[in-house]
N, C-alpha and C positions, 0 to 999 in steps of 0.2 A: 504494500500500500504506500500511496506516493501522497506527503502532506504540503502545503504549502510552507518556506522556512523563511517568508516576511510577509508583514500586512501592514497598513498603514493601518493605527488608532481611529473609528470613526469619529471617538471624540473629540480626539487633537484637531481635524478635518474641522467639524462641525464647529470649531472654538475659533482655528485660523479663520473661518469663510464668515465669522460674527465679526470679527474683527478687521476685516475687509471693508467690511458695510460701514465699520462704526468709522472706517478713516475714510470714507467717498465723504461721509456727510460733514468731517471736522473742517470747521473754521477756520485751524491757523494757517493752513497755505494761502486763503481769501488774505488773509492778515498780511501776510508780507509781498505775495507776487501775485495777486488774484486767483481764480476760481481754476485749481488743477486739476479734478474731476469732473467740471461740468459738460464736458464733450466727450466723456468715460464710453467708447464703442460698445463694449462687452463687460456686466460685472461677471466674472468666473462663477461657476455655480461650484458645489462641492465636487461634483463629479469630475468637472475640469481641472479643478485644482490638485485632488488626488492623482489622476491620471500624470501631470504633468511632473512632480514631485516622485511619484512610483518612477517615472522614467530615469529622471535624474540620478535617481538614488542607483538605479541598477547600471546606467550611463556609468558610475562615478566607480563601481570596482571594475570596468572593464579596461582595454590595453588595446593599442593598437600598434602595432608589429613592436610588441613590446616593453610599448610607454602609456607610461599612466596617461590619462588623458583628463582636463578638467572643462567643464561646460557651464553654458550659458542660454537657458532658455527665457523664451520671452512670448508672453500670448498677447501680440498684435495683429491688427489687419493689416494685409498687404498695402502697402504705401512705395509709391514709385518717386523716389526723391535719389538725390548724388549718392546718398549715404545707405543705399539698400541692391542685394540681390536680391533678383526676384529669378525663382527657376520656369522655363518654357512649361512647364507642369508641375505641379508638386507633389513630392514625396511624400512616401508615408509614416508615419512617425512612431519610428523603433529602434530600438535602443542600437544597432545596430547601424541607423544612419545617423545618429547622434554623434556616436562612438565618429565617427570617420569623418562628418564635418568637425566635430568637436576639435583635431589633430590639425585642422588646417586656420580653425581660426583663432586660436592659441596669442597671437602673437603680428598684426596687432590685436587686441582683443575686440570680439563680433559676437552678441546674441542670432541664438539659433530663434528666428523667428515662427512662429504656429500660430494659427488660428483654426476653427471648424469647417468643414466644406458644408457644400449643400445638404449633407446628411444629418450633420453635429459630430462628423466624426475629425477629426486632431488631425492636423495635416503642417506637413514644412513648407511655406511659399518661400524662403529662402533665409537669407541674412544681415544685421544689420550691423553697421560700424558703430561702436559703444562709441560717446563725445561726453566728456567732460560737461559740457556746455547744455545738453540737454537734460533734460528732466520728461519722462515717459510715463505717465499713469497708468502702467501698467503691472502684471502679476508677472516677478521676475526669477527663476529659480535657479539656483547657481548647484552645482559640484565642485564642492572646495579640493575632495580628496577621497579617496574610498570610503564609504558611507558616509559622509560628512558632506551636506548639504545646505545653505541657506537659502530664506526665501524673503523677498521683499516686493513691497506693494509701494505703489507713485514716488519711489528712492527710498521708503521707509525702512531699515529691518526690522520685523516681526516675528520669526523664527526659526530655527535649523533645529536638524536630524543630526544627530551624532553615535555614529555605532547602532545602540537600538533603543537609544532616547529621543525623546521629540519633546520642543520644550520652545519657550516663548522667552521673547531675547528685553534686556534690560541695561543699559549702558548705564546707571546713573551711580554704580559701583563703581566704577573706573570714572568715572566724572568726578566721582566725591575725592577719589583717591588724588588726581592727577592736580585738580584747580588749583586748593592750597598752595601747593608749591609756586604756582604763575607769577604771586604777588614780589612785589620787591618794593625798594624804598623810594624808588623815582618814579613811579607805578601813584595814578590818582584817581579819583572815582567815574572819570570818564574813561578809564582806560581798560574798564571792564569786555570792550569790545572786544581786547588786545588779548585777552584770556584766550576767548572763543578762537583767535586765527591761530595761540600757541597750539592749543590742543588738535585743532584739524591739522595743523603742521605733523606732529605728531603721531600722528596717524599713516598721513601721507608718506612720510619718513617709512613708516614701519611696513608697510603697503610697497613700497619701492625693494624695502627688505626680503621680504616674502618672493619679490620678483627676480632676482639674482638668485635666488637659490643656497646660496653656500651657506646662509645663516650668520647671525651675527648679534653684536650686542651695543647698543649704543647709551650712552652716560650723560643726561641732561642736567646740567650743574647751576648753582646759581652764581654768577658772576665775581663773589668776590674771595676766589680762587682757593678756596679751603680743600679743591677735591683733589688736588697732589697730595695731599697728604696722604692718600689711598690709591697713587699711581707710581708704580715704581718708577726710579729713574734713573738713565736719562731713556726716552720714548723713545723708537724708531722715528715716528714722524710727527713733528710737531713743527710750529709755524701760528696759523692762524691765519682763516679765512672763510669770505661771508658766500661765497659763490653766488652774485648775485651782477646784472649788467652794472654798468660804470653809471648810467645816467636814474640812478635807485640810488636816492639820496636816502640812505638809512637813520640818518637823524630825525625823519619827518613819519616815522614810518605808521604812528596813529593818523595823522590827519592824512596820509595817503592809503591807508586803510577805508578811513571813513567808516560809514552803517552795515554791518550785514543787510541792510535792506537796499542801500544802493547797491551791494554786490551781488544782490539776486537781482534785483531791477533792471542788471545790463543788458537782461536779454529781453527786453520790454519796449514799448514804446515811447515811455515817459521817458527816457534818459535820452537825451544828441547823440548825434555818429561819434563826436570827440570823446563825450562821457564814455562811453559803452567802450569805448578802442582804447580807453583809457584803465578802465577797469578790468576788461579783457587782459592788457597787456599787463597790468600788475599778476591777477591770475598766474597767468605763463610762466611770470616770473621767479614765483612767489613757489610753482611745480617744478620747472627745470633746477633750482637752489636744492629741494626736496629730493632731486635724484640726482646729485650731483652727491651731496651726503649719503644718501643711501648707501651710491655704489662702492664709498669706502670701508662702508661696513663690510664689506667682504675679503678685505685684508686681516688678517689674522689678529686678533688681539681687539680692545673696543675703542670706540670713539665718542671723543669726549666736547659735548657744545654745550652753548648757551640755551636758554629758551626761547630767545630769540634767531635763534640757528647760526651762532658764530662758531667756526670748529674751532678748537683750539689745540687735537690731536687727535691721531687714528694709529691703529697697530697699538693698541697701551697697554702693559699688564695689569691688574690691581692687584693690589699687597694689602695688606692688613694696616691701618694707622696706629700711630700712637696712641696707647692708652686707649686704643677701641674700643665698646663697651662688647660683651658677647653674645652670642645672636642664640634667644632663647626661643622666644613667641614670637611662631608667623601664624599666620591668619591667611588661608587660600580663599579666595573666591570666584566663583563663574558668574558670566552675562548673563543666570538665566533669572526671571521673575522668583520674589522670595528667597531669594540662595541667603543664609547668612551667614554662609561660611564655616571652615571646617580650621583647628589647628593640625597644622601638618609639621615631619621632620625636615634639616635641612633636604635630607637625600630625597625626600620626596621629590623636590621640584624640577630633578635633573642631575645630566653631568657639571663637567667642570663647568660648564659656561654659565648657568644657572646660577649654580653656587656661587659661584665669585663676583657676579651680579648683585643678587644678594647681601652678602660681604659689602658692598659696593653702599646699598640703598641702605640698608643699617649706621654703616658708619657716618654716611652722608646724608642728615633728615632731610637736608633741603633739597634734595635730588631726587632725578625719576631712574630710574637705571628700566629698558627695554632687550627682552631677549627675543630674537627669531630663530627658529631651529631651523634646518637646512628644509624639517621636512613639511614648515610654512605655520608652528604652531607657535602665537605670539603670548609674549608674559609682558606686563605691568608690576613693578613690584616699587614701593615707596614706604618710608619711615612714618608710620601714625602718630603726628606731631601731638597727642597726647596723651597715648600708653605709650609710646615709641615701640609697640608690635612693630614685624613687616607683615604688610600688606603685599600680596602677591594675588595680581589680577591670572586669573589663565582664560583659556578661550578668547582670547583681544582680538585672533584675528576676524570676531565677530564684529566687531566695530571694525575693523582695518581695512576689510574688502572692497563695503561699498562707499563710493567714491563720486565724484562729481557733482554738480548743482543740487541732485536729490538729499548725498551725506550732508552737506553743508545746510541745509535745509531743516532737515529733522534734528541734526545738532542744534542747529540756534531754537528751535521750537523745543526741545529738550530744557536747554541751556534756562531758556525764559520761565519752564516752568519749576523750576528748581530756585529762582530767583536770583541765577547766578548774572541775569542782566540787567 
């Protein structure tokens, strides 16, 4: 007798496809760039959403001439624009042609587009080119990695499959953890803005991480260089530098920030061609500095910047400071709703890189210290400015993936209701 050896939860199903409804009808995207749903083509019904998420998930343990493959689905209608294939007929949708487009659009990165045919049945009209720039109301389902799936709705995250949990996702644990640290002494109550662009920097950083592959760990210091004391020396590579164009006057960099609402507004009517090319070009700029950093995390040993993204070294070993205090209580937690965390050993968190990470974020309260594994699983880990526990985020790369106009979105709508603006 042959049984089935996965099902998707009807409940989970029935709890994602409420929560669906409950964000068509939410306010806050009317609040900052107008109405993102009101020309919603399809809301997914359960069946659709199951079907699409089944695929995914079984997409995501398969190989194609003996690489892992990861995917990107997207239930739109066919739209004929610069930024879309469309196939002479479409495909049918099985894991099988997932698997083999999945391999080619890796890099740059493309949603496998689907929508229903005449019947209601799931079909591929082809693919679209992912943009930064856009924002898509649509039902988006990714394969991170073998059973590890996330899904998000109008750029939202809402949930991922892990192994053979399904669970609904909560950033405001890594939010609580990371803020604190933003503040510094030149830092004023208008500058709250400045929190919101460190932490999607952050992000963005750790996202670039995950995309080189070799893993890495980078060390976010606060400026007034206490973190040598836990870098041994002298460093392979140090210097200092902002990777940024010549004509990014970094002294101005709040009032050339301005509102997260002018910087979703760019892609709007209300702002001039200048506004918008100007906002744009900050954008670009603000991305290229982001993997400019990144890709030195892939030099052996960590790298050590500002909050503001100044590097100040890469290739660094940490050592132990003077008079360190000893690292007793960490505190794990996950991105899922309700987690309140578990105390773990150091070995739990990992190998060497972990640990000394760690080692790192203890010694240094004012610090974020970030780990990415080669094989793309992201850690947060910070000093609890009062038990001084370590906090150690896992699952980050739930927050790290999604990216562009939608992240930045639901971060600042996050951000607002946490009071953090």
């Amino acid at each position: 007798m042959i049984h089935t050896a996965y099902t998707l939860n009807p409940g989970f199903i029935e709890e994602l496809s409420k929560r669906i409804h409950l964000l068509i009808k939410s306010t806050t995207p009317t609040t900052i760039i107008g109405s993102l749903f009101q020309n919603i083509t399809l809301i997914p019904s359960q069946k659709l959403i199951s079907q699409i998420i089944d695929a995914a998930v079984w997409a995501s343990f398969a190989t194609d001439e003996g690489n892992s493959v990861t995917i990107s689905i997207i239930l739109s209608p066919e739209e004929d624009s610069f930024d879309t294939f469309i196939f002479d007929k479409p495909i049918s949708f099985d894991v099988n042609h997932l698997v083999k487009l999945g391999a080619a659009l890796e890099n740059p990165r493309a949603d496998i587009s689907v929508w229903p045919d005449e019947t209601g049945k799931l079909v591929v009209w082809g693919f679209r080119t992912r943009s930064v720039k856009t924002l898509i109301p649509n039902l988006c389902v990714e394969a991170m990695a073998p059973g590890s799936v996330l899904i998000t709705f109008g750029g939202k995250t809402l949930a991922a499959l892990s192994g053979n949990e399904a669970f609904f996702i909560d950033h405001s644990s890594l939010i609580r953890t990371i803020i604190p640290k933003f503040s510094s002494p030149k830092d004023n109550q208008k500058d709250k803005i400045l929190y919101l662009m460190r932490y999607m920097s952050l992000l963005s950083i750790s996202r670039q991480m995950r995309a080189h592959g070799r893993g890495g760990t980078l060390l976010v210091v606060p400026e007034d260089g206490e973190w040598q004391s836990s870098i041994d020396i002298p460093v392979p590579y140090t210097g200092g530098a902002v990777f940024l164009e010549s004509d990014y006057d970094v002294t101005k960099k709040p009032s050339l920030i301005g509102s997260v609402k002018n910087f979703f507004s760019a892609a709007t009517q209300n702002k001039t061609t200048a506004e918008r090319e100007h906002l744009e070009r900050l954008g670009h700029q603000l991305d290229q500095q982001c993997k400019h950093i990144a890709r030195l995390t892939a030099v052996d040993g960590a790298l050590v910047m500002s909050f503001d993204r100044f590097v100040y070294c890469f290739g660094a070993k940490i050592t132990s400071a003077q008079n360190q205090t000893p690292l007793t209580n960490i505190r794990a937690y996950k991105l899922v709703e309700d987690d309140s965390g578990r105390t773990v050993s150091l070995m739990d968190l990992g190998g060497t890189r972990h640990q000394s990470a760690a080692h790192f974020a203890n010694a240094q309260p004012g610090a974020v210290a970030i780990v990415v594994s080669q094989d793309g699983h992201v850690s947060f880990m910070s000093s609890d400015p009062e038990t001084r526990d370590l906090i150690v985020i896992r699952q980050g790369e739930l927050a790290v993936i999604p990216d562009g106009l939608g992240a930045a979105l639901w971060s600042y709508s996050l951000f607002t209701e946490m009071d953090l603006l």
